[in-house]
N, C-alpha and C positions, 0 to 999 in steps of 0.2 A: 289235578285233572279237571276237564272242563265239565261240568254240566254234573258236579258229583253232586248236588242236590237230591238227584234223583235217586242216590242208594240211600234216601231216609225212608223210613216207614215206620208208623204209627203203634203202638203198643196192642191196639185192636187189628192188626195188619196177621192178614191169615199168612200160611206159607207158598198158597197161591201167589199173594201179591210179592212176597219177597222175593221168587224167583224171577217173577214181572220183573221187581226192582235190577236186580241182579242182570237181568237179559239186556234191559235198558242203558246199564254205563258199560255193561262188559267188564266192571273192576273187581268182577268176583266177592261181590260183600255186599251185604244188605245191613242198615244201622236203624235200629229201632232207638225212636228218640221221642224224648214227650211235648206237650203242646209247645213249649220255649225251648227245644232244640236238646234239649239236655239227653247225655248218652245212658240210654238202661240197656244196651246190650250189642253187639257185634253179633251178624250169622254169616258164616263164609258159603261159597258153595255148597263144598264136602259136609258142614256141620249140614245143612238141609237133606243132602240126599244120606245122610245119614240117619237124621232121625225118620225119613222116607223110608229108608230099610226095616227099621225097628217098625215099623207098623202107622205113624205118622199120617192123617188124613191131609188134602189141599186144602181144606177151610179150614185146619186146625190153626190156633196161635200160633204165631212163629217165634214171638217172645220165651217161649218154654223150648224152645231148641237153644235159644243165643245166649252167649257168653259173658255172662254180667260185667266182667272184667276184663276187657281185650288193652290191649298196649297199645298205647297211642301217644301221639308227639304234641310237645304244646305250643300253640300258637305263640309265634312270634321268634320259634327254633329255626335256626338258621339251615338251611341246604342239605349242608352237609352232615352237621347233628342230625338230620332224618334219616337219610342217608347212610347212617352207622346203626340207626335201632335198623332200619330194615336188615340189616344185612346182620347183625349182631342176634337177631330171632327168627330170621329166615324167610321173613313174613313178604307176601305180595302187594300188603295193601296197607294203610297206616291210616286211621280219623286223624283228624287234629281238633282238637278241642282247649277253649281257653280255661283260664281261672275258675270258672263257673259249672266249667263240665259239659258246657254248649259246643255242639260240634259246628265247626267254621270251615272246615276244610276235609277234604280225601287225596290222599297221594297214593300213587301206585308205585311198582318196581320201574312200571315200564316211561312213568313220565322223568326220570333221570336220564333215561335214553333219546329222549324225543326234549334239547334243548334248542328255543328260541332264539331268532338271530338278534342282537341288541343292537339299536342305531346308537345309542349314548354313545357321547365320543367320551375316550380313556386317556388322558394325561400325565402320562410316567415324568416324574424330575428325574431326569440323570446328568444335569449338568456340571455337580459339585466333585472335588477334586480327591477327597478320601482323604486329608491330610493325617488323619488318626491313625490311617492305616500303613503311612509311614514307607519302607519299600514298596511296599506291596501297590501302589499305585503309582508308583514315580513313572513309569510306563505304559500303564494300564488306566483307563477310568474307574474307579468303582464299579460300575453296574457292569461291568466286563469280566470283573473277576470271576472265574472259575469258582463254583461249588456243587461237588460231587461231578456230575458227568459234561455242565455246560454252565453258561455266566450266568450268573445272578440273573439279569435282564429278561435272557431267554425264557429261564420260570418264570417270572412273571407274566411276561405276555404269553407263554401258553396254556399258563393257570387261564389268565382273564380270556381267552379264546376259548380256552374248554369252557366256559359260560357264556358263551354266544357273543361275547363281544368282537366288534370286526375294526371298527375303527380307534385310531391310536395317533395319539401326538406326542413324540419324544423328545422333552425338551432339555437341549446339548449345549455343552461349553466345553470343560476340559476334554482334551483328546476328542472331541465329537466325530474325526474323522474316523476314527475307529468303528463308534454305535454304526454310524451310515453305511458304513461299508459292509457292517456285517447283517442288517438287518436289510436296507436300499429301502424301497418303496413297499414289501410286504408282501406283494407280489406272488411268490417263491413260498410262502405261507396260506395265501388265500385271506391277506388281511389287505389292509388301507392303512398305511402307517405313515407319519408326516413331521415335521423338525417344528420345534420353536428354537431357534438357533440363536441363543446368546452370544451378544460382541460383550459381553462382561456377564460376571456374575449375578444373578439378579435375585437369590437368595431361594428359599421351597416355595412360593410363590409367584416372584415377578413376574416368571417366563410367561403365566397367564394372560398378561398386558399384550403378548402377540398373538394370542389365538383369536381367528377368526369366530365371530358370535355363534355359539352354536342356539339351536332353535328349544333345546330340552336339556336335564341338568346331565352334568356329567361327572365324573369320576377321575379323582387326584388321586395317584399314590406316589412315594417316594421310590425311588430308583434302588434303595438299597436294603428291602423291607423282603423278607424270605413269611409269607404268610399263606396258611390254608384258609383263605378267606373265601365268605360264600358274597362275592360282589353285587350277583342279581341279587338277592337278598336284603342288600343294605341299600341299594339302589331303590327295588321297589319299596321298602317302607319309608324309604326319605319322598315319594310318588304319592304315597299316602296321607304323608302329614303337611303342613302347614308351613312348616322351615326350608329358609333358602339355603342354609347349610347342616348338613349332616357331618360328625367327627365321631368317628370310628375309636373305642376306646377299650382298654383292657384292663384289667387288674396286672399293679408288680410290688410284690414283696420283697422287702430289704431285711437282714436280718442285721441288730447291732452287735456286734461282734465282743459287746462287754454287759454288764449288770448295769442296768439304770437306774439311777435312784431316784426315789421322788422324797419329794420333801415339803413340811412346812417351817418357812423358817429356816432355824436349824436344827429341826428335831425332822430326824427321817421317819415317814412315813412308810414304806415300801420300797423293795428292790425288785424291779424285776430284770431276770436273769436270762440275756442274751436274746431279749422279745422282737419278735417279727412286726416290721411298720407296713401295712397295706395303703398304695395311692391307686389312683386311679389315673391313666395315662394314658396319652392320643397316640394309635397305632399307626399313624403316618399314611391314614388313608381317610378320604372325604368325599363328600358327596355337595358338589356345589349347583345352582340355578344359576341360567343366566343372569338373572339382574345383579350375581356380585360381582360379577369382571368389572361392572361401573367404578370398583371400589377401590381396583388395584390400580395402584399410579405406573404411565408408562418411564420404560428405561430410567427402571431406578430401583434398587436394592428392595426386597419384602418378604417378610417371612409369614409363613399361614397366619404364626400365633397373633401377628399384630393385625391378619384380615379377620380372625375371630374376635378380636379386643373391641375391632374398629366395629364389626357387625355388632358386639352386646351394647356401645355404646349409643350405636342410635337406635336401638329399640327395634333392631331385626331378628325373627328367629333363628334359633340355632340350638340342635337336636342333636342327642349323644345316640350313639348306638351301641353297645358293646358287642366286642367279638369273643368268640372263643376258639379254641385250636391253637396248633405251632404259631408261634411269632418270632422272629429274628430280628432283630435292627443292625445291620452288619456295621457298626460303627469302630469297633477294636479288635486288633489281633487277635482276643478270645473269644469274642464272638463269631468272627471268621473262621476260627478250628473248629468251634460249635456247630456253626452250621456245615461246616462239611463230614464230622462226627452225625449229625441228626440224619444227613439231606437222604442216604438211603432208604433206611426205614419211614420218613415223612413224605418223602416227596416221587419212591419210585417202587416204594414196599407194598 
């Protein structure tokens, strides 16, 4: 919320002033916090005209009504992780507070309702051809494929629309007649939607060589990525830092399916029995600045990984973010049952 500032008050702050506080943002909550921001308590409305009731004077401390331990979300939690404490405790209003215990932030129930229009332009790949997926795209593009009620594609772009996003560049090759035809110009949406139109392949990145310079960073994801991703989220803190590219990234565990031995030598040291390997892996979404499209060569084959390789080698930033929530890469036949097995409870529950 804007101007939550004003629901801090001071450990010496009577309940006089906490209603001040309170009447001031409207957000229902007064935060008493000490000289460097740090949280010693939560007072809602209800808790003030409560202890009001009990007998409670206006110049009494307000500190001795508040809630030394209220629930709050930690800076740097994504949207929709807020999103589920509120609603998971019922709560109207949520501090945010980092590491430290400093409060940085106040959300309300009602600023999930009151979202932002985004100029960032959003660039879906759905050029590529599905070859993994074998039938199942011999007539079909990938990002067309049906899962649960409508194409892959369509969630995605009304995920990133329900986040304020309005404009979109869909960059098409196989079957592209199809994408166009069912999306056109956006229009019919209340969106801005526009082609990077490959005469060949040009791999999860080339198609960027045809976009028109945009003025502010924008938003890559893959055509074939089923994610509850909080976009404004990864967006504003790549706004915050210093790198021209942000890579969206998650935890995946493999489990090895036998006993591994370790050994010195040939004397075995330990077995361990059928152990889980954790990597960490790019979820097919980024966050780029204008000055990398300089980087991508026109009409000509590019994959992201080798415009990240190209960016660590000369000495450009480049910032992980991790995500959390559902993630899909509809890449094989089980993945595609999967995600039509998840898509009701994730995507419409």
């Amino acid at each position: 919320m804007k101007a939550w500032e004003h629901a801090l008050i001071g450990p010496e702050a009577t309940f006089r002033n906490a209603l001040e506080s309170i009447d001031a943002t409207g957000a229902g909550i007064a935060l008493v916090v000490d000289a460097d921001r740090r949280l010693l308590g939560a007072l809602s409305d209800g808790d003030l005209r409560r202890a009001l009731i009990r007998g409670a004077g206006l110049e009494d401390k307000a500190i001795g009504a508040a809630n030394p331990n209220p629930i709050c979300a930690d800076h740097g939690q994504d949207r929709a992780a807020t999103l589920a404490v509120l609603r998971a405790h019922s709560l109207r209003q949520l501090p945010i507070i980092d590491v430290d215990r400093r409060v940085v932030g106040l959300v309300t129930a009602a600023d999930f309702l009151d979202i932002p229009v985004r100029t960032n332009p959003v660039v879906i790949m759905a050029g590529g051809k599905g070859e993994r997926l074998a039938e199942l795209t011999r007539d079909t593009p990938k990002p067309m494929l049906r899962v649960g009620s409508k194409p892959i594609l369509d969630t995605i772009v009304s995920n990133l629309a329900g986040q304020g996003f309005r404009k979109f560049w869909l960059a098409v090759n196989y079957k592209a007649d199809q994408i166009e035809s069912h999306f056109g110009d956006g229009s019919d949406l209340d969106l801005d939607i526009r082609y990077l139109r490959e005469a060949k392949p040009l791999g999860t990145c080339g198609a960027l060589a045809l976009m028109p310079r945009p003025d502010e960073p924008f938003v890559v994801t893959n055509g074939d990525v089923l994610a509850k991703a909080d976009y404004s989220h990864v967006l504003d803190s790549h706004l915050q830092s210093d790198a021209l590219a942000t890579v969206v990234v998650r935890d995946y565990q493999m489990q090895v399916p036998f006993g591994v031995v370790n050994a010195n030598g040939a004397r075995v040291t330990r077995i361990d029995e059928k152990p889980t390997q954790s990597y960490t892996i790019s979820a097919g979404v980024y966050v780029l600045s204008p000055p990398v499209l300089d980087l991508i060569p026109k009409d000509a084959f590019y994959d992201m990984p080798a415009l990240i390789a190209d960016m660590i080698s000369r000495g450009l930033p480049v910032r992980l973010q991790r995500a959390e929530g559902y993630w899909m890469d509809i890449g094989r036949p089980p993945d595609y049952a999967q995600a039509n097995a998840d898509f009701g409870a994730v995507f419409e529950g």
